[in-house]
C-alpha positions in Angstrom: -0.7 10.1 -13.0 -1.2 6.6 -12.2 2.5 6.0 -11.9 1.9 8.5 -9.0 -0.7 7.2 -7.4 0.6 4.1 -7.0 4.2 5.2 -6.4 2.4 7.0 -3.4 0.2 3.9 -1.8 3.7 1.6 -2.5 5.3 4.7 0.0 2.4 4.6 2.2 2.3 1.1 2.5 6.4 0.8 3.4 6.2 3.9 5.7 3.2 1.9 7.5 5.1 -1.5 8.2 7.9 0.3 9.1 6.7 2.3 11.3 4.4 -0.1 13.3 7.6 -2.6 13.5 9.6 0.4 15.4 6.9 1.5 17.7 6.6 -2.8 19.0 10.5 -2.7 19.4 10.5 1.0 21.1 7.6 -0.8 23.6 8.9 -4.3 23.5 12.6 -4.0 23.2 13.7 -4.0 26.5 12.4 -7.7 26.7 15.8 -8.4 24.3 17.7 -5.7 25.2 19.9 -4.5 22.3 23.0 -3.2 24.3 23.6 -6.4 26.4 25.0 -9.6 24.8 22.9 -12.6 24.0 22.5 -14.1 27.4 19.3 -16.4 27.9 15.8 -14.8 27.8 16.7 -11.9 26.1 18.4 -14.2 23.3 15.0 -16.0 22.8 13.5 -12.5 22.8 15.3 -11.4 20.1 14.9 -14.1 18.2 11.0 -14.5 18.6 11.2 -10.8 17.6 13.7 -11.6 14.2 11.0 -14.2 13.3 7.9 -11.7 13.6 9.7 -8.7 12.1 10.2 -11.5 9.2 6.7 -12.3 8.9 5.8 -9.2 9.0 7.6 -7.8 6.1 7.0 -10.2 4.3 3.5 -10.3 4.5 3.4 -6.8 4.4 5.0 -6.7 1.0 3.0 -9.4 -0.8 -0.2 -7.2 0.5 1.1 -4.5 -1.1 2.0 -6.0 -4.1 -1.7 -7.3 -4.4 -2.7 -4.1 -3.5 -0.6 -2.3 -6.7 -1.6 -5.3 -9.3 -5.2 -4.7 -8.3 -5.0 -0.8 -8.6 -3.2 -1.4 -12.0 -5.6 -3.4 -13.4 -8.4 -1.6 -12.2 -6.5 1.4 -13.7 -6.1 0.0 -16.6 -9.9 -1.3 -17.1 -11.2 2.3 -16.9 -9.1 3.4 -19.0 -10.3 0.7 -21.8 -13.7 0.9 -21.1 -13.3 5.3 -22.0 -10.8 5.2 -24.3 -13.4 4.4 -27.4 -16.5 6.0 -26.1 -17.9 9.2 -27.5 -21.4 10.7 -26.9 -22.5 13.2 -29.2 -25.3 15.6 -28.0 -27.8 16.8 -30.6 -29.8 20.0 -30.0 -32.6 19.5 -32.4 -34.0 23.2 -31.2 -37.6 24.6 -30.1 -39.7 26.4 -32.6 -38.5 29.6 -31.0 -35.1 28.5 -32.0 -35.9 29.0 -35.7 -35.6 32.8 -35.8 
C-alpha cells in the first residue's frame, strides 16, 4: 500500500511539472517560435525558455524527492511505533453479570 501511495504522489508530482511547463510554452511560445529558424529574438527566447524549463525540472524533481523521503519515513515511523503495541481490554463485569 505504501508503495502505492507514493508511486501515486511521484505521478502526480511529474504530471504537475509537466503540465504547467506546456501550458507557459502553449501561451509563451510564439515569443520563440518553434517553426522558424533561430534568428535573433526568438533565438534568445528560446534559450531563456531552455534555461527555465531546466530549472524547473530540476527543482521540481528534488521537491519531489523530498517529498517521497519524507512520506517514507513518516511511513515507516508509524509503522514502528504500532508494530509492538497491544491493548488488552478487561471486562471485570457488574454484579448483574454474575448470574
Amino acid at each position: 500500500m505504501a508503495e502505492e501511495i507514493i508511486h501515486s504522489l511521484e505521478k502526480r508530482f511529474q504530471t504537475t511539472i509537466i503540465g504547467s511547463l506546456s501550458r507557459i510554452e502553449e501561451a509563451f511560445g510564439f515569443l520563440w517560435d518553434n517553426d522558424r529558424e533561430d534568428r535573433g529574438r526568438e533565438s534568445r527566447y528560446r534559450e531563456i525558455w531552455k534555461n527555465l524549463r531546466e530549472d524547473i525540472l530540476d527543482h521540481g524533481n528534488y521537491q519531489l524527492r523530498l517529498a517521497i523521503r519524507d512520506l517514507e519515513k513518516d511511513i515507516r515511523e508509524r509503522t514502528e511505533d504500532f508494530k509492538y503495541q497491544y491493548h488488552f481490554l478487561i471486562n471485570k463485569g457488574t454484579k448483574d453479570d454474575n448470574r
